[in-house]
C-alpha positions in Angstrom: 60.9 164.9 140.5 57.3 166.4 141.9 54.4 164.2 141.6 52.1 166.4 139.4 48.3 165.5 139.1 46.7 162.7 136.7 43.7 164.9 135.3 43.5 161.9 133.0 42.6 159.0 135.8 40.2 157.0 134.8 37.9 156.9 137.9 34.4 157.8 138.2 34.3 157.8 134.0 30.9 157.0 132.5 31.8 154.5 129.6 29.2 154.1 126.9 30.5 151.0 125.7 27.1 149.3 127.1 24.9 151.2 124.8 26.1 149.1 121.8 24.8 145.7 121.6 27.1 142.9 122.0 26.0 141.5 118.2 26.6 144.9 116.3 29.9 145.3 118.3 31.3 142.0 117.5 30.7 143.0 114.1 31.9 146.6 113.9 35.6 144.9 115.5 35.5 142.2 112.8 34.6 145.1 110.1 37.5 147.3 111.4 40.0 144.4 111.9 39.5 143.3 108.6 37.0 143.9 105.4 34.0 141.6 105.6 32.8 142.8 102.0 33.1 140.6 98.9 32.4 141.0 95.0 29.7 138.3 94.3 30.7 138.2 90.8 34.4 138.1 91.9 35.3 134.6 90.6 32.9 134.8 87.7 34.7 137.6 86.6 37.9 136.1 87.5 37.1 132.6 85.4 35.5 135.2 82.5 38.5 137.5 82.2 41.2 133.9 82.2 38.6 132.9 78.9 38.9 135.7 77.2 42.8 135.5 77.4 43.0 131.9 76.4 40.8 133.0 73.4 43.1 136.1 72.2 46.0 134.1 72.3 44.5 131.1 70.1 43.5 133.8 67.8 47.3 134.6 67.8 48.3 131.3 66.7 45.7 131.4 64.2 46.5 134.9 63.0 50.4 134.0 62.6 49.6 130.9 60.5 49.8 131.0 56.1 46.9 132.2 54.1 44.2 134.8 55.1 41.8 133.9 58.0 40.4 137.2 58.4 40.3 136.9 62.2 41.3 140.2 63.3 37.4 142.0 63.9 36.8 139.1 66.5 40.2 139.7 68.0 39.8 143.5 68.2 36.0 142.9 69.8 37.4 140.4 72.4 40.5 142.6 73.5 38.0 145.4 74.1 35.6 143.0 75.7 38.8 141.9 77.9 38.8 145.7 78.7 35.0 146.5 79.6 34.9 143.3 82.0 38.0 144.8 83.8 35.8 148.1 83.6 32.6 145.8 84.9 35.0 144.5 87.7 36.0 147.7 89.1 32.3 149.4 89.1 30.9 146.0 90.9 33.8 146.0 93.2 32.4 149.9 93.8 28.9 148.3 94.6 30.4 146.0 96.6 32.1 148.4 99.1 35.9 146.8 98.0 36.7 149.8 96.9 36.1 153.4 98.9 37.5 155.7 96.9 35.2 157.7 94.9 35.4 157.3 91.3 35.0 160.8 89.3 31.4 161.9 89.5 30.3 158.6 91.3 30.4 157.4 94.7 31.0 155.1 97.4 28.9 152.5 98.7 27.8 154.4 101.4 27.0 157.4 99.9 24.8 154.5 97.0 23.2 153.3 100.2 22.4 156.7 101.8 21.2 158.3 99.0 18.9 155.0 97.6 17.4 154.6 100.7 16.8 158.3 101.3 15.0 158.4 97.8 13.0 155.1 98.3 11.8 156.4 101.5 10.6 159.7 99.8 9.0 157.9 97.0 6.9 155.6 99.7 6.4 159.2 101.9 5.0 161.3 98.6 2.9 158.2 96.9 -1.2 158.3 97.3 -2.5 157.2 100.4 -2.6 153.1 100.2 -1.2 152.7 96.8 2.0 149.7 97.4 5.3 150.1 98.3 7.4 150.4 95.1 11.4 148.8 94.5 13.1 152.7 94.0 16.4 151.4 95.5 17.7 148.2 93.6 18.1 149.9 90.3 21.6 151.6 91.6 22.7 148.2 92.1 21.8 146.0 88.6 25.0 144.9 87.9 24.8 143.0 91.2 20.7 141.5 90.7 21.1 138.0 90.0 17.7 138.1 87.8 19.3 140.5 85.7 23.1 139.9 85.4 22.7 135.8 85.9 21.1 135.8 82.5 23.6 138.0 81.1 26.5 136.0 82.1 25.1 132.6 81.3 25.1 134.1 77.7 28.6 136.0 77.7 29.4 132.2 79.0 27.9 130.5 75.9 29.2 133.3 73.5 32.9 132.1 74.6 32.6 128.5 74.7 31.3 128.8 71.2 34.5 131.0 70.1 36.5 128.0 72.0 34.9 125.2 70.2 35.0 126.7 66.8 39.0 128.0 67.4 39.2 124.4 68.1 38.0 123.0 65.5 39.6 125.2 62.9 42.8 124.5 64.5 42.2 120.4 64.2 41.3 121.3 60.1 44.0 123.3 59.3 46.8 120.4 61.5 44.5 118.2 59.3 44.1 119.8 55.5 45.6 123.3 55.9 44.3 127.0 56.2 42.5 127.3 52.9 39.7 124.3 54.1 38.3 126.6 56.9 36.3 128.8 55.4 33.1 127.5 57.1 34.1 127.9 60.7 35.2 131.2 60.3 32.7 132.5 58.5 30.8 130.9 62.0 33.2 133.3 63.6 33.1 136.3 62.4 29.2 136.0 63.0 30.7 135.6 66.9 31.9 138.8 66.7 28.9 140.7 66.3 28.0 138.9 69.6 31.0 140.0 71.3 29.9 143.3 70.4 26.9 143.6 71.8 28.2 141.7 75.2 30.3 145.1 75.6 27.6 147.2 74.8 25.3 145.4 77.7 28.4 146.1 80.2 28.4 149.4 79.2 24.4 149.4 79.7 24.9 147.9 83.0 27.7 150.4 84.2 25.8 153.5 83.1 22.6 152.7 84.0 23.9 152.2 88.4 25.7 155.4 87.9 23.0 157.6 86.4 20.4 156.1 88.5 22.2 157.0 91.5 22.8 160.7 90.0 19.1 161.0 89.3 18.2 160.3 92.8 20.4 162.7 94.3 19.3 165.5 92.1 15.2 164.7 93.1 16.9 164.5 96.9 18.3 167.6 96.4 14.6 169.4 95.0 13.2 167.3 97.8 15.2 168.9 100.7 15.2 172.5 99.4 11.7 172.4 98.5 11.0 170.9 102.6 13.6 174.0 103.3 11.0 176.5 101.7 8.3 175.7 103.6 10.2 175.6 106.5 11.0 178.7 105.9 7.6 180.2 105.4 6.5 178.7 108.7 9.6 179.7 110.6 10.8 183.3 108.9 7.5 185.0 107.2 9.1 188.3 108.3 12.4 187.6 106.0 12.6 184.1 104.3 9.0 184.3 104.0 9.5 187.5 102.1 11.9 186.2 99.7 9.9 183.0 98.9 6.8 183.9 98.2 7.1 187.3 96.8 10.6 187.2 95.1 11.4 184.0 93.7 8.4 181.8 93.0 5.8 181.6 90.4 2.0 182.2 91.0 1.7 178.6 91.7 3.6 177.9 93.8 3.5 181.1 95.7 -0.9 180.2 96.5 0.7 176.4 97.7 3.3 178.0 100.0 0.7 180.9 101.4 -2.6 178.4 102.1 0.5 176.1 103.4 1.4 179.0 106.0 -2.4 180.0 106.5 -3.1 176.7 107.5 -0.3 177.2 110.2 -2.3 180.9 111.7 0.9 182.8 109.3 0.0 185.9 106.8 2.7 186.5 104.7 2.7 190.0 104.0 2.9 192.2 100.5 2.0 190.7 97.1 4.5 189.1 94.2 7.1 191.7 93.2 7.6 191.3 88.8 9.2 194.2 88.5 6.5 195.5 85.9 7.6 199.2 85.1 11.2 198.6 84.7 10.1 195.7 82.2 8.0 198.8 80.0 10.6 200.8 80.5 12.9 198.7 78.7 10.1 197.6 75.9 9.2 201.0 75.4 13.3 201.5 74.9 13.4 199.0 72.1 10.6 200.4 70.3 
């Protein structure tokens, strides 16, 4: 068999392994070898989501025993709080980076990041000269901010050990003196409810409020880069782009910011603001 050349040796190669710091490799390998990302509120959630279980099946006990105990709002209002923590779970595990999949009309965590940072760094870059540097990033991420979610689960916590202690005790009267004594503790209960309630609605708050934060701040990105793409425009392409920009497509305003803009720079754009006057009589005078 011939001998046929190597054009893949691996002599006189330049690597570029040396322009990556020893730290931020050894972490890029661990990343990539395995996920280094957690949930914070993974066991929370976890312990929360067991509760609520343990609750809906005492209720079930409860439901199947004689005489009417009218429990069935507080069951219904825990089985879809069971559901909007599972909800709550997969949107922090979204924040979290555990999952990278985008969810429809949301995003990833890197995409979050990218576009929060962009937009906090544009807010800082637009803001009066000395005024302080203002927090336009962490409002993506509320379901994760201890000051805001630690209260909220301390009392979701509190709501279900209430539910637990009074299932309890209705369940020692009735072994005791049968259904028809309990009137008292349920009426205690289906108070609970309303409680439950509004702990769903706060996830739903939570949920919705990261996801159209992070929409609104890509939209202002997205005014922010085409409005730097008009002037860029102006200063680069009077002749054409220029043309279209000042004299087509924006208002009087805008059209004296864009021209003293280009001045400034030693650029006349040419010709005045096109509005298409005379076919607009034309057309009045039509409908006369």
């Amino acid at each position: 068999m011939s001998s046929y050349q190597n054009i893949f040796a691996l002599s006189n190669c330049s690597l570029i392994s040396g322009l990556i710091p020893p730290g931020v490799k050894k972490f890029i390998n661990a990343f990539m070898s395995g996920n280094l990302l957690r949930n914070p509120l993974g066991t929370v959630l976890g312990l929360l989501g067991e509760q609520i279980g343990t609750l809906i099946e005492g209720l079930g006990v409860l439901n199947g025993l004689p005489g009417n105990l009218n429990l069935g709002e507080l069951n219904d209002k825990l089985g879809k709080l069971n559901t909007d923590l599972q909800k709550f779970k997969k949107h922090t595990d979204i924040l979290s980076g555990l999952i990278r999949e985008p969810d429809q009309g949301y995003a990833t965590l890197d995409q979050i990041i990218g576009v929060m940072s962009a937009y906090n760094s544009m807010k800082d870059l637009l803001k009066d000269p000395g005024a302080k540097l203002e927090d336009n990033f962490s409002q993506a991420f509320s379901s994760l901010n201890p000051r805001l979610v630690g209260p909220f689960f301390e009392n979701f916590s509190g709501n279900m050990n209430e539910v637990e202690r009074l299932l309890g005790e209705i369940s020692i009267i009735v072994d005791t003196n049968g259904a028809s004594t309990v009137s008292g503790p349920i009426d205690e209960l289906a108070k609970l409810a309303d409680n439950v309630g509004n702990l769903s609605s706060s996830i739903e708050g939570f949920i919705e409020g990261d996801k159209a934060t992070y929409l609104a701040a890509a939209a202002v990105l997205a005014d922010y880069a085409l409005a730097n793409g008009l002037v860029s425009s102006m200063l680069s392409d009077p002749c054409f782009g220029g043309q279209v920009i000042a004299n087509l497509i924006t208002n009087s305003e805008a059209r004296n910011d864009l021209t003293s803009i280009a001045s400034s720079n030693g650029i006349d754009i040419q010709n005045s603001p096109v509005d298409f006057a005379n076919l607009a009589s034309l057309i009045q005078n039509r409908t006369l």
